[in-house]
Backbone bond lengths (Angstrom), bond angles and torsions (degrees), N, CA, C in turn:
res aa  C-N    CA-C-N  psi(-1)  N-CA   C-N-CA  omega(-1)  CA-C   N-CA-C  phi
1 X - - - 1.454 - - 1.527 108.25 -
2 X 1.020 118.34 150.29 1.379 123.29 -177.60 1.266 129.57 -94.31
3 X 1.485 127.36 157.61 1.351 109.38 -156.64 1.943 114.93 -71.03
4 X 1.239 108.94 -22.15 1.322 126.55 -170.70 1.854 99.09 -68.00
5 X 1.461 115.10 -61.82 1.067 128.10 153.79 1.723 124.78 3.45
6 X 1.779 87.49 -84.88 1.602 129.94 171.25 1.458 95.26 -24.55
7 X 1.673 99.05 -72.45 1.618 117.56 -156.26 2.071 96.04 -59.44
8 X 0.857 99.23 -37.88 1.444 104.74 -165.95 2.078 103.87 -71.98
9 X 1.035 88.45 -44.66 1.526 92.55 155.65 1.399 121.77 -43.11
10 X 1.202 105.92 -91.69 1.728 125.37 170.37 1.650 118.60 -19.28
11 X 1.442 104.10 -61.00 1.679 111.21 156.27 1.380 115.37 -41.24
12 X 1.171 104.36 -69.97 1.857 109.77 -176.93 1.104 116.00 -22.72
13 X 2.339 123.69 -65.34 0.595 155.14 176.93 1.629 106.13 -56.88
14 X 1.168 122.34 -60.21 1.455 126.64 -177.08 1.957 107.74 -51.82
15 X 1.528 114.23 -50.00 1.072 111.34 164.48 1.513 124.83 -60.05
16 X 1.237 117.50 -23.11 1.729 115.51 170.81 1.100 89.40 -39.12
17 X 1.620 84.73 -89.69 1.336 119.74 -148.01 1.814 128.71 -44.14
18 X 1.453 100.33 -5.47 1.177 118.81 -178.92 1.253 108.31 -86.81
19 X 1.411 103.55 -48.58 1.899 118.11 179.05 1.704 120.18 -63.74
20 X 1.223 100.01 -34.11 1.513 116.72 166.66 1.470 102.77 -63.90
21 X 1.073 130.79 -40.16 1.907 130.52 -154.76 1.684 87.79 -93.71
22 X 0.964 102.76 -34.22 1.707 102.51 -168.06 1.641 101.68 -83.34
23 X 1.326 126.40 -18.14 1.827 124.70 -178.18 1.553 91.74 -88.88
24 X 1.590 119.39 -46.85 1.400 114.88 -171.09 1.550 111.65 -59.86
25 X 1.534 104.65 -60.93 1.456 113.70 178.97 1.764 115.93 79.55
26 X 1.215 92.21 37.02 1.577 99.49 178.18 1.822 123.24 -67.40
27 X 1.041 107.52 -5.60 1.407 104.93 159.89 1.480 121.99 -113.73
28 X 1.589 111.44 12.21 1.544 106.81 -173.85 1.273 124.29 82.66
29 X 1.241 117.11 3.96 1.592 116.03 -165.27 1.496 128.22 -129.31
30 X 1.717 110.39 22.85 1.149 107.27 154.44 1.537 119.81 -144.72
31 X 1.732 114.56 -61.59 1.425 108.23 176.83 1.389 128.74 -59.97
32 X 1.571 109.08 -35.94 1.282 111.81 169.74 1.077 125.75 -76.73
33 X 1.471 137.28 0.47 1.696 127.98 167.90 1.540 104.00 -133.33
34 X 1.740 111.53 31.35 1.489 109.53 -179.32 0.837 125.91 66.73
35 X 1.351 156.23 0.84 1.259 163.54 138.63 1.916 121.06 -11.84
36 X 1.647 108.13 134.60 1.749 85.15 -164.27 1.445 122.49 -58.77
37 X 0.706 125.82 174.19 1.538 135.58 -170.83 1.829 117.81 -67.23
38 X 1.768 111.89 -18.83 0.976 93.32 -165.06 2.098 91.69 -110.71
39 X 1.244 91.82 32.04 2.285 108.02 -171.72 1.556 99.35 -36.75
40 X 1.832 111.65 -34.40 1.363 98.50 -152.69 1.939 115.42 -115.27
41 X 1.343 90.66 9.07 1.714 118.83 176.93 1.733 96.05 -40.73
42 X 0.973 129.99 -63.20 1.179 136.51 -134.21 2.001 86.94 -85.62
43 X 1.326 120.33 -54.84 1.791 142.43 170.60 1.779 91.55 -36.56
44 X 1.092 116.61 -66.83 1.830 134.65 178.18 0.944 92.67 -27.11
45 X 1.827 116.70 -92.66 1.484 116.49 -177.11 1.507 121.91 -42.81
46 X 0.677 142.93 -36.72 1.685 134.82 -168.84 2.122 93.62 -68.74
47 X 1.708 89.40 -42.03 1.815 77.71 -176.97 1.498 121.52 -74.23
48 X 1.205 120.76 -24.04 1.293 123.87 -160.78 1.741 124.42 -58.97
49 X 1.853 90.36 -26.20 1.827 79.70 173.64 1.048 95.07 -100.02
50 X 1.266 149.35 17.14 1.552 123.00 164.67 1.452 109.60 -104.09
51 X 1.574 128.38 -3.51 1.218 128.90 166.43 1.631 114.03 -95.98
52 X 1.088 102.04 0.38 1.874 106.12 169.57 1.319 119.55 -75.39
53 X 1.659 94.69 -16.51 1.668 106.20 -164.28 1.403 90.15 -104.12
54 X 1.018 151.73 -27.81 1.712 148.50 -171.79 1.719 112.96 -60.00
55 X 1.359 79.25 116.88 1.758 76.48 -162.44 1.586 104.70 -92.72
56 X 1.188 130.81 26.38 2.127 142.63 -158.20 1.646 102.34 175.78
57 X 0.751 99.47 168.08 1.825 133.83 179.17 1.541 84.61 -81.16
58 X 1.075 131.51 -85.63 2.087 127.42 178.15 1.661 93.65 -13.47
59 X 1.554 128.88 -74.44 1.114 117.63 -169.59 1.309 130.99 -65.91
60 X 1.308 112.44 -30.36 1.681 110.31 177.83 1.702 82.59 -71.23
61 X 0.992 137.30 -52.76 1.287 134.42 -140.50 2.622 96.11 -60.51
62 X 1.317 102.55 -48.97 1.016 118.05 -173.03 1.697 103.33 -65.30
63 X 1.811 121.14 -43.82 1.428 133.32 162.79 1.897 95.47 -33.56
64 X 1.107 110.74 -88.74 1.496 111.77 -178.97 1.365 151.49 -39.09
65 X 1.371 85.37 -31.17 1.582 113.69 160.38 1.682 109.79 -55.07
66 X 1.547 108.79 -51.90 1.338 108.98 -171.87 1.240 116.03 -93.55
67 X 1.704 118.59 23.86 1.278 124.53 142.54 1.410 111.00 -111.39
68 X 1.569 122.10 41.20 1.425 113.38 170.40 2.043 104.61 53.60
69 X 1.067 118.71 28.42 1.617 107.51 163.29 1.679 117.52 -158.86
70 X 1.742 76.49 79.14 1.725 88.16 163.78 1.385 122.08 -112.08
71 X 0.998 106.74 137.60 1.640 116.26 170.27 1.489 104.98 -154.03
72 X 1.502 120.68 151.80 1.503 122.61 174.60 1.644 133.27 -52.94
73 X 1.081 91.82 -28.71 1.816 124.14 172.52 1.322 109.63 -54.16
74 X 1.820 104.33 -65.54 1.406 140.67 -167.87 1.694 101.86 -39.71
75 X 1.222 93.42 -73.65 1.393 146.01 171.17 1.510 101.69 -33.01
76 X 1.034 124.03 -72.21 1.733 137.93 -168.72 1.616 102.17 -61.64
77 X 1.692 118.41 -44.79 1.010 107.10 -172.20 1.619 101.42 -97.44
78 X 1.250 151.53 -18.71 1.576 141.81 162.41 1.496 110.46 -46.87
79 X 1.455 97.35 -47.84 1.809 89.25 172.82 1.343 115.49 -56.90
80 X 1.130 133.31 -55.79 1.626 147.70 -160.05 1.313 92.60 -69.65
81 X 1.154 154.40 -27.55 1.092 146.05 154.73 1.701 132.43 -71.25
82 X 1.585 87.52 -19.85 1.951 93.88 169.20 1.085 103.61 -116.26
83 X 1.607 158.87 15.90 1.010 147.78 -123.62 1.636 88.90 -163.98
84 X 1.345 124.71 -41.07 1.716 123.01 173.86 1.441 117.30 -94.04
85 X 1.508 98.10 124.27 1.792 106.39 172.48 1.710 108.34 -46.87
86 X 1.810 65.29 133.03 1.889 68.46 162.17 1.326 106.29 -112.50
87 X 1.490 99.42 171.75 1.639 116.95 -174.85 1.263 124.05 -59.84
88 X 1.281 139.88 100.43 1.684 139.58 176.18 1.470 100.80 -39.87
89 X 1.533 126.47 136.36 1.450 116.77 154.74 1.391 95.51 -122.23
């Protein structure tokens, strides 16, 4: 895959995973007190290389934990977002 690719990947993923953190709102700090949409961009990145490496739902599940935001929900949808191929362009 190519590096342009890669990057285009990574975004994809970085935007999930941001949108997911921002519907859950496990630290309080965006959907529920209105906050802009992108509050948790910066939370995303810090997770993203350690959820690239989670090879099960147990591991993302344990990843989250050690940012203080687990829940089953949480959890169900972080995987589904690292866990499905994405599209080669």
């Amino acid at each position: 895959m190519s590096h342009s690719a890669n990057t285009s990947q990574y975004r994809r993923r970085l935007q999930s995973l941001s949108d997911v953190l921002y519907r859950h709102d496990p630290y309080v700090m965006s959907s529920t007190v209105g906050a802009p949409e992108d509050e948790y961009v910066s939370v995303a990145e810090r997770l993203m290389l350690s959820l690239s490496k989670a090879t099960d739902r147990q591991a993302c599940a344990r990843i989250l934990e050690e940012y203080d935001m687990r829940t089953d929900a949480l959890v169900d949808e972080v995987w589904r977002v690292f866990s499905e191929r994405q599209p080669k362009e």
